[in-house]
SEZARO-279596 format. One line per field, with one value per residue (C-alpha): x, y, z; residue in one letter. Coordinates in Angstrom, 3 decimals. Layout:
// residues N
X	(X_...) .
Y	(Y_...) .
Z	(Z_...) .
res	(A_...) .
//
This chain:
// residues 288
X	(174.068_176.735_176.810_180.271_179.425_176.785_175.799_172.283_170.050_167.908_170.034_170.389_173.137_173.229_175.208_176.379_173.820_173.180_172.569_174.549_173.419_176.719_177.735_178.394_175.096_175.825_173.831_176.012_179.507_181.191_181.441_179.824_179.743_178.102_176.767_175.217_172.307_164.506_160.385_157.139_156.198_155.302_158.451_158.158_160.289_161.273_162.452_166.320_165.778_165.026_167.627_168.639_171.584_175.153_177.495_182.036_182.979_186.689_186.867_189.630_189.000_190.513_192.855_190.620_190.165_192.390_190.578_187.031_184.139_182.220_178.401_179.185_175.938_174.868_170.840_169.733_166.567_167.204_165.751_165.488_164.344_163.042_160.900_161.528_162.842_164.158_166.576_170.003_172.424_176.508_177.707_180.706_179.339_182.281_186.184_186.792_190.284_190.225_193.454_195.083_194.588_192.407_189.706_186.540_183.429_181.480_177.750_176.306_172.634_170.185_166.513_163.692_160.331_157.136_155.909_159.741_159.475_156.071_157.666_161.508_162.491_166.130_167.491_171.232_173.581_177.462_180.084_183.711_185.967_188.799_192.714_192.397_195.969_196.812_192.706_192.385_190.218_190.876_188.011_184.484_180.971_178.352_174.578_171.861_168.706_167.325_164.523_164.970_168.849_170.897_174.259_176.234_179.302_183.381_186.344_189.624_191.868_195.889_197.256_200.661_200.821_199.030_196.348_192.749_190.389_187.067_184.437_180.068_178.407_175.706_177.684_180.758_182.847_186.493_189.054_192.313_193.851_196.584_195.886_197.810_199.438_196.492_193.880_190.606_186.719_183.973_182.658_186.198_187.649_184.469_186.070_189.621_189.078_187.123_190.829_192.372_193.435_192.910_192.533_190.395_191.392_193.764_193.211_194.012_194.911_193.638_193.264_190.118_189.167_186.027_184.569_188.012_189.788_191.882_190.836_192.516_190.002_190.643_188.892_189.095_188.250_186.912_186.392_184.894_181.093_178.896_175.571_172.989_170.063_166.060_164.906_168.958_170.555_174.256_176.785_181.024_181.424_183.610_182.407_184.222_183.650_184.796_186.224_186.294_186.204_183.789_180.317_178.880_178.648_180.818_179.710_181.266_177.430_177.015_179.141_178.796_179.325_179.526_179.300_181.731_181.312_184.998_185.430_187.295_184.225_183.719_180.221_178.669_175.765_174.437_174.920_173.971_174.662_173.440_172.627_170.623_167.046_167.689_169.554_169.635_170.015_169.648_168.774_170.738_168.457_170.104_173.428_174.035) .
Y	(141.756_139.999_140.245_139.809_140.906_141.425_145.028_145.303_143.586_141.046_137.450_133.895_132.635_130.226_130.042_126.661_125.801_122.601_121.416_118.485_115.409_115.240_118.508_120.732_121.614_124.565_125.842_128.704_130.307_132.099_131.236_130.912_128.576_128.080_126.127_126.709_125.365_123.284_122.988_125.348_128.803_131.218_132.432_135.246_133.936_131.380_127.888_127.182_124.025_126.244_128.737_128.576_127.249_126.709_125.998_125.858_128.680_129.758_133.038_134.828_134.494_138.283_138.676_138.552_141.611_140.990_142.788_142.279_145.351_146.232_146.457_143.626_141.285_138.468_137.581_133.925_132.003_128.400_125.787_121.791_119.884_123.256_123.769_127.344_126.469_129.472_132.404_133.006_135.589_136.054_139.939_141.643_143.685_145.912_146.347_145.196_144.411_140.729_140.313_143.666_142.061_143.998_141.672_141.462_140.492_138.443_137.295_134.310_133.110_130.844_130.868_128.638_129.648_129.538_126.567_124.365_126.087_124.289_120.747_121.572_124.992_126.034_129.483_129.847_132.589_132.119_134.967_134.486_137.427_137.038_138.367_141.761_141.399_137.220_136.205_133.479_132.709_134.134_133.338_131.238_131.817_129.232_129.824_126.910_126.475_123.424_121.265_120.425_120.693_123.885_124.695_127.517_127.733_129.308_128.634_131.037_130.454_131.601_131.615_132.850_129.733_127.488_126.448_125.943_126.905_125.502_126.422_125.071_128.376_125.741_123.112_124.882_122.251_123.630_121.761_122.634_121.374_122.221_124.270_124.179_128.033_130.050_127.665_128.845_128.394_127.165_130.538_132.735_129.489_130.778_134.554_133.819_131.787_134.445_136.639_133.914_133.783_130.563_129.554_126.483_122.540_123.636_122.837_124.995_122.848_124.890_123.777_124.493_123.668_121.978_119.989_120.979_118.943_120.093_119.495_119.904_120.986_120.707_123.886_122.274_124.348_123.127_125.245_128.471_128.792_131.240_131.181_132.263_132.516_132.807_136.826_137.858_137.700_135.771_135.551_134.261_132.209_129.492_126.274_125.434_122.263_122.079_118.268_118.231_115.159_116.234_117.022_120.409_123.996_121.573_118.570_115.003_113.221_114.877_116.697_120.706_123.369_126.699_129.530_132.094_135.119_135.898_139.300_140.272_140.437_136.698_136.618_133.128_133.161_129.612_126.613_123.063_120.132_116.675_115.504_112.026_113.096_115.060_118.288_121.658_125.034_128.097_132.044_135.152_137.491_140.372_141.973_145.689) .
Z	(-141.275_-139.433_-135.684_-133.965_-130.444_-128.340_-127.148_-125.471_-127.283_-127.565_-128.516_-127.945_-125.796_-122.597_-119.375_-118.542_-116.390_-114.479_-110.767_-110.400_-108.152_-105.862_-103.720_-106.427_-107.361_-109.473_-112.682_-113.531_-116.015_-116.204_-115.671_-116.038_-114.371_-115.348_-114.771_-114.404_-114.180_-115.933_-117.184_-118.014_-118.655_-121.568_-124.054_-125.839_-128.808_-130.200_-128.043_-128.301_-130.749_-133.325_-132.304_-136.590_-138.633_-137.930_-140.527_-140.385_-141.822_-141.224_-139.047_-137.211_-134.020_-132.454_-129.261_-126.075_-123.448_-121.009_-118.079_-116.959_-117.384_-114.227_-114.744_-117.366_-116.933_-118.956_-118.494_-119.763_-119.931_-119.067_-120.702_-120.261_-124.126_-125.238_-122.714_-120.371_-116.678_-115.065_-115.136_-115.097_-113.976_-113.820_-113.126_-112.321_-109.664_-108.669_-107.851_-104.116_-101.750_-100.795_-98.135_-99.646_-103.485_-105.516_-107.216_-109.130_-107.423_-109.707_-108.588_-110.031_-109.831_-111.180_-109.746_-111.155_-112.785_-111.236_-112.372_-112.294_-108.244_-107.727_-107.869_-106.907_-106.391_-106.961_-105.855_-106.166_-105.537_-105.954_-105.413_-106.706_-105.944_-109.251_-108.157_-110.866_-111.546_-112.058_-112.566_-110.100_-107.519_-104.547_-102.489_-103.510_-101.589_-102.063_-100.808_-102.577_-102.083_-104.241_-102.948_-99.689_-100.184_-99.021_-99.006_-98.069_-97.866_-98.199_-99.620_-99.121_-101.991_-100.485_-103.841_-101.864_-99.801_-102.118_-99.571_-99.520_-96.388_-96.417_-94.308_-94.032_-92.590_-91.645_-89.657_-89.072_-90.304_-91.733_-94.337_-95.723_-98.578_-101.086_-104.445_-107.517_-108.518_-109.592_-109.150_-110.592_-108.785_-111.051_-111.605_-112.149_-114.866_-117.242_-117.108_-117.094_-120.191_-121.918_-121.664_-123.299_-126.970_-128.573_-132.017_-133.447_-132.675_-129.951_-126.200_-122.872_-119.698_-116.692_-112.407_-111.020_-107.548_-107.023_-103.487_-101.977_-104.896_-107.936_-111.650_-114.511_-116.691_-120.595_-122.350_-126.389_-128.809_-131.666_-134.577_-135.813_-137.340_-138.674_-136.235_-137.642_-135.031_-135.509_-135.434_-134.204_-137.261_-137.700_-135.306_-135.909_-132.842_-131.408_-130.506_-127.117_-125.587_-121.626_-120.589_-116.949_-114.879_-112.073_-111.675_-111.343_-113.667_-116.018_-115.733_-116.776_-117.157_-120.610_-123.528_-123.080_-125.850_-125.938_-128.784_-127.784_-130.423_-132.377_-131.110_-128.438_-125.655_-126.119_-125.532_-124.696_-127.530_-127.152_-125.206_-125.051_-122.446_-122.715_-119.722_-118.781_-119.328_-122.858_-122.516_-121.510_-123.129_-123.098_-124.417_-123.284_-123.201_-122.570_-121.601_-119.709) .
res	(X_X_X_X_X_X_X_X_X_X_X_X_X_X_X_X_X_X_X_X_X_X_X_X_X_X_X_X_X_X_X_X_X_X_X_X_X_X_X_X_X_X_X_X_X_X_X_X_X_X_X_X_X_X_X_X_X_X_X_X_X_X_X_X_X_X_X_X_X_X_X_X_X_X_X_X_X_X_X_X_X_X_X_X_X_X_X_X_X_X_X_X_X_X_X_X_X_X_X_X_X_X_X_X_X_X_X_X_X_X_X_X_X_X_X_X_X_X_X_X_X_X_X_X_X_X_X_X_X_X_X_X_X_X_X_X_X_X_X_X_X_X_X_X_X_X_X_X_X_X_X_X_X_X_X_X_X_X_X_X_X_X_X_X_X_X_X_X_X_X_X_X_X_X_X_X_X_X_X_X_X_X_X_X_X_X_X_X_X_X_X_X_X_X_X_X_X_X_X_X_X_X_X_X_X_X_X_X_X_X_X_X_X_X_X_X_X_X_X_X_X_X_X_X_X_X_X_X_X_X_X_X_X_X_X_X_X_X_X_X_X_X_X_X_X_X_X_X_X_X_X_X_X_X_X_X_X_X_X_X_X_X_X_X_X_X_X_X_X_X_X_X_X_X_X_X_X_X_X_X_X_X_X_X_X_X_X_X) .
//
């Protein structure tokens, strides 16, 4: 049976998921993020490297959902060269008023297993709040707890005045910068590209706003497959693979890509990011 979507069950999938060695240590996506985004425990299925068989197989790829679900929540196992790491997290947690704009609160986390936690613990939680009505950022909360690192921190995006306000909760130190018109975060690009409609070898150019600088982040996608994945049957997807030049949920020390399935729900499926020590991917193991 052919799976286009995903609707509460059991799959495999991965969020872009990596903590990155500069500031932006993020290991969510959309995004993701995300990205996101690794070592030892117990899996109750299979490990992603023998996730199955993909093969090019020409699919139409439908229009996307232009609006975002609340309750929507994607659940992933992480894993770094097979081998389970932690857990992952992105949900639209409800419909809020940020400065009189109504937006989607999206919470993003990434925590690591028990036995990952007993040589360098990570526990991440990232909010983006998404303008409802143009899907940009419109403001970006950071709180990280990896190793002896932590982080948390603000950023107000004033997509009206096309300025940035940075603020560290932890040393009170405060930036401002300029933003490009509807500059996305590193969590809101991942949704606003899932409303997108794309079609195979094309490329979408979009600004995202990372370490108080602006990106322009090249979301290529590639083409369309037939996925078909141990025990979860076969998925359509399309293989999208992010080229950004800065470190982080994206990150520039390794090639990412992501399975997005066909329909319109563009459901991340699988992912896989090289990164200097192997890679990293990843299993969704559920969505509500």
């Amino acid at each position: 049976m052919m799976n286009r979507s995903v609707n509460n069950k059991l799959c495999k999938g991965v969020m872009p998921a990596k903590a990155g060695i500069h500031k932006t240590r993020v290991w969510i996506p959309a995004f993701a993020g995300m990205t996101v985004w690794l070592l030892l425990a117990t899996c109750a299925y299979a490990v992603p490297q023998n996730y199955g068989v993909m093969s090019v197989k020409k699919i139409n790829i439908e229009k996307a959902r232009r609006d975002l679900r609340v309750g929507e929540k994607f659940v992933y196992d992480v894993f770094w060269n097979g081998i389970p790491a932690g857990v992952g997290s992105m949900e639209v947690v409800e419909e809020t008023q940020i400065d009189g704009s109504e937006a989607y609160h999206v919470v993003a986390t990434a925590k690591s297993n028990d036995f990952l936690s007993a040589i360098y613990k990570l526990d991440d939680k990232i909010h983006s709040y998404i303008d409802k009505k143009n899907m940009c950022s419109l403001r970006f909360e950071k709180h990280q707890r990896e190793g002896k690192y932590k982080a948390d921190e603000v950023v107000i995006y004033d997509q009206k005045k096309h300025r940035g306000y940075y603020e560290s909760l932890l040393n009170k130190s405060k930036k401002e910068f300029d933003i490009p018109d509807r500059v996305q975060d590193l969590v809101s690009v991942f949704y606003y590209f899932r409303t997108l409609d794309v079609a195979p070898n094309s490329s979408v150019i979009l600004d995202v706003n990372a370490d108080e600088k602006n990106w322009k982040a090249d979301m290529h996608v590639l083409n369309t497959q037939e996925l078909d994945i141990r025990r979860n049957g076969k998925y359509e997807v399309f293989c999208l693979e992010p080229r950004v030049p800065f470190k982080g949920v994206l990150s520039r020390r390794g090639r990412t890509l992501v399975y997005f399935t066909a329909d319109e729900n563009r459901v991340p499926v699988f992912i896989k990011i090289w990164v200097k020590f192997g890679y990293i991917t990843g299993v969704l193991r559920r969505t509500e």
